[in-house]
C-alpha positions in Angstrom: -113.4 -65.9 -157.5 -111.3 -63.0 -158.6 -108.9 -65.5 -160.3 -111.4 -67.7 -161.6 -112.5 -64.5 -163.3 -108.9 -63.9 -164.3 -108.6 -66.8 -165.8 -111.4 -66.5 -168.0 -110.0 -63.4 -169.1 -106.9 -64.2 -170.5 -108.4 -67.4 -172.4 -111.1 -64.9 -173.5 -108.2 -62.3 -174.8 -106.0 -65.7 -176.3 -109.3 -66.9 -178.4 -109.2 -62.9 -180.1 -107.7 -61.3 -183.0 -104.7 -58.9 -182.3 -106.8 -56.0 -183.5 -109.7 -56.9 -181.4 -107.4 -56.9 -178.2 -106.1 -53.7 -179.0 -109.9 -52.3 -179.5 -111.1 -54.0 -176.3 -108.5 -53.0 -174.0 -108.7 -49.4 -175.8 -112.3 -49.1 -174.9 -112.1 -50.6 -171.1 -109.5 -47.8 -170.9 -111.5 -45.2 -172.2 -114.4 -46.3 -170.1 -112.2 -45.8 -166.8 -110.7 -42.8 -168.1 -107.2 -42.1 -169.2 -104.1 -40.1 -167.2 -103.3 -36.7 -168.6 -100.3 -38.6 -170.2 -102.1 -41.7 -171.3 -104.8 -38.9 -172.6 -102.0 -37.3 -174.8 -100.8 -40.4 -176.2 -103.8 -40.9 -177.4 -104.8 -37.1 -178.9 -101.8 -37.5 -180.3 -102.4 -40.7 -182.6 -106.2 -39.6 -183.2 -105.3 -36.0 -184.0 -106.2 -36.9 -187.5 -109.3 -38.5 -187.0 -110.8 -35.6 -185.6 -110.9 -33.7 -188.9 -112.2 -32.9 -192.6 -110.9 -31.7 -194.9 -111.8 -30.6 -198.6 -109.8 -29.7 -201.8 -111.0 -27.1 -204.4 -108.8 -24.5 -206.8 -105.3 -26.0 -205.4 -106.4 -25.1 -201.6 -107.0 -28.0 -199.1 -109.6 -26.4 -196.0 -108.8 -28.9 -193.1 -111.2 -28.1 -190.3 -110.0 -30.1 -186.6 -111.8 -30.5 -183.6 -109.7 -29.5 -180.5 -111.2 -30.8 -177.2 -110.8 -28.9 -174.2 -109.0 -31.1 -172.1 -105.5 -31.6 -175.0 -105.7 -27.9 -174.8 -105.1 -27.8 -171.5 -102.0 -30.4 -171.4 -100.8 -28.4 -174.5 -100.8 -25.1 -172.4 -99.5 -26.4 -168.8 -98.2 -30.2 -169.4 -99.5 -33.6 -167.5 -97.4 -33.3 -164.4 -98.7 -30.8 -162.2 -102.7 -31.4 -161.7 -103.5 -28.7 -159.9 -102.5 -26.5 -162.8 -104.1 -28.5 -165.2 -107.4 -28.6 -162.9 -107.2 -24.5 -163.4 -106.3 -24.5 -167.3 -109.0 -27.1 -168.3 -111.8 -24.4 -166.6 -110.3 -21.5 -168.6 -111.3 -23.8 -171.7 -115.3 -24.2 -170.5 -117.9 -22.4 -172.4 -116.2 -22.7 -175.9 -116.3 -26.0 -178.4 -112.3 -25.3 -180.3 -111.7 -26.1 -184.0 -108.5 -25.4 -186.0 -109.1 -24.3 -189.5 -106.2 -24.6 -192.1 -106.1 -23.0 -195.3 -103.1 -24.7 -197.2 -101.8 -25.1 -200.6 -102.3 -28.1 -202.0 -98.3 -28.4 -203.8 -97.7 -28.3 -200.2 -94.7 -25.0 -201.7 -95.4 -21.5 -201.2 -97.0 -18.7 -199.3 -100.5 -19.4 -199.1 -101.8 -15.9 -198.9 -99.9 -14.7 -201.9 -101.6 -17.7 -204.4 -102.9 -16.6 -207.0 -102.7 -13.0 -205.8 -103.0 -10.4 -208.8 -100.5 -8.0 -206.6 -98.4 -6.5 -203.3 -101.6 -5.0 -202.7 -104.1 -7.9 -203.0 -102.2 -9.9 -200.9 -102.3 -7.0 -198.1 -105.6 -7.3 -198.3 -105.9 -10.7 -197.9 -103.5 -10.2 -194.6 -106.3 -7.4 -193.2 -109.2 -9.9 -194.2 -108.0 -12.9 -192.2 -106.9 -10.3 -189.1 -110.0 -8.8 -188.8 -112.7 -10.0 -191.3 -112.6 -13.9 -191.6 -114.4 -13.8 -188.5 -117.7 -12.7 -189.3 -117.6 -15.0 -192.6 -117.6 -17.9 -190.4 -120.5 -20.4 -188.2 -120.8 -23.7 -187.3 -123.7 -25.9 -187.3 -124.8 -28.2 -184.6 -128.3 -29.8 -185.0 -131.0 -26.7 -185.4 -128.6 -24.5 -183.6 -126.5 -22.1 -185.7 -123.3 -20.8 -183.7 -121.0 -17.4 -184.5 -117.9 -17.8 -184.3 -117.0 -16.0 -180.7 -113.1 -16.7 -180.3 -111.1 -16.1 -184.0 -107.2 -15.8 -183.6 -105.0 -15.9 -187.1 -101.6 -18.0 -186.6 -99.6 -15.7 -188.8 -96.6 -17.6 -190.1 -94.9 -15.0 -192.3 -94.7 -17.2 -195.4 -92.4 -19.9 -193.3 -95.3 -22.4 -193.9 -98.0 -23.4 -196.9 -100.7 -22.9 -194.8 -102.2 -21.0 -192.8 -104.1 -21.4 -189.3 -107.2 -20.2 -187.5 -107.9 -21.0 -183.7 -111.6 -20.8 -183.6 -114.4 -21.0 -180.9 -117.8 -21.3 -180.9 -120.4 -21.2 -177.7 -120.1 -25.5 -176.1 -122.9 -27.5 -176.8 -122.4 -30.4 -174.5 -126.3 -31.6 -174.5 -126.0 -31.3 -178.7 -124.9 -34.8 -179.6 -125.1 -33.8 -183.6 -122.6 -33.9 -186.0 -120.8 -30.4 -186.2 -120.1 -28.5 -189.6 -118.1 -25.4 -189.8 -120.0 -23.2 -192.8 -116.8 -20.9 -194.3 -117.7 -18.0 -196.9 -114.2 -18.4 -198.9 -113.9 -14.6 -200.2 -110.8 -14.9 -201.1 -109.4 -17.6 -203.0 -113.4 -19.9 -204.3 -116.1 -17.6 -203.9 -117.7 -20.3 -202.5 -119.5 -21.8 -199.4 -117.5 -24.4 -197.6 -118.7 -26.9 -195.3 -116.5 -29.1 -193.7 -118.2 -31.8 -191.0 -116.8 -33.6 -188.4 -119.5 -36.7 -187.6 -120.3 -36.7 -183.9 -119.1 -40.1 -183.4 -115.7 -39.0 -183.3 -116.5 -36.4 -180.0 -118.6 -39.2 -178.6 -115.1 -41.8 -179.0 -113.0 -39.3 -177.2 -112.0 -40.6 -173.7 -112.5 -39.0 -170.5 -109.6 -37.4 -168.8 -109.0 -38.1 -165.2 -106.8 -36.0 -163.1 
């Protein structure tokens, strides 16, 4: 019976489209689960799909989803489970998004765009330390979330952008689309929302370790 069934399969898999294969055997996979390093192949070609992103005034505000379990490999590796058992429940209790505030030319320091003076863009270095924080919430359903983990990714003018590690409280029982509300005080003056549609956290596979 089991190679009757075989059988059946293949022919079923010859009769179908390249691109159908690849989708199929991509979603028995993620049914079953995926291996930390099968699980970080695949962050790794999605990482873009797990974003938004919106241009305004020659900045580009690219919000991305970080799920808990890419964390987790990022910080210990896929090798060694028992560590990664232990890092995964360090990331429980927070959803993580990376914000990035980037020029648009892709050239520059970011936080001195536009800025009128050495002292304006000090300011702007205070404001995104310690400030940014409270000008920031994400919106899940009915439920409006502060922002309760903020860390700024100072790069020192090496890149055109710069990064925000945020964290709001998990909503695991919330199956809405999520959208980061960001007060831009510094280069807009204007409310930015940028939404990440909850299909993409529902097509993220389950990690098995």
């Amino acid at each position: 019976m089991q190679q009757s069934h075989k059988s059946s399969l293949t022919k079923l898999l010859s009769q179908m489209s390249p691109k159908w294969v690849v989708l199929l055997l991509l979603y028995c996979s993620c049914q079953n689960g995926l291996s930390p390093d099968q699980y970080q192949k695949w962050l790794t070609a999605h990482f873009k799909e797990l974003s938004s992103s919106q241009q305004q005034n020659g900045i580009n505000a690219t919000l991305t989803w970080l799920p808990a379990d890419g964390l987790a490999i990022k910080e210990v590796g896929t090798q060694d489970k028992t560590a990664l058992a232990a890092a995964r429940k360090e990331y429980e209790g927070l959803e993580y998004y990376r914000l990035r505030i980037a020029l648009q030319s892709g050239q520059g320091d970011v936080l001195q765009f536009q800025a009128a003076n050495t002292d304006e863009y000090y300011q702007r270095v205070e404001y995104f330390s310690f400030g940014m924080q409270h000008d920031l919430s994400l919106l899940a359903g009915t439920d409006t979330l502060p922002c309760k983990l903020f860390h700024f990714e100072r790069n020192y003018g090496a890149a055109p952008y710069a990064d925000f590690m945020l964290g709001f409280e998990e909503k695991p029982e919330n199956k809405s689309d999520r959208t980061l509300l960001y007060l831009d005080r510094v280069f807009s003056d204007t409310l930015i929302r940028l939404t990440i549609d909850k299909e993409k956290f529902q097509g993220v596979p389950v990690l098995e370790f």
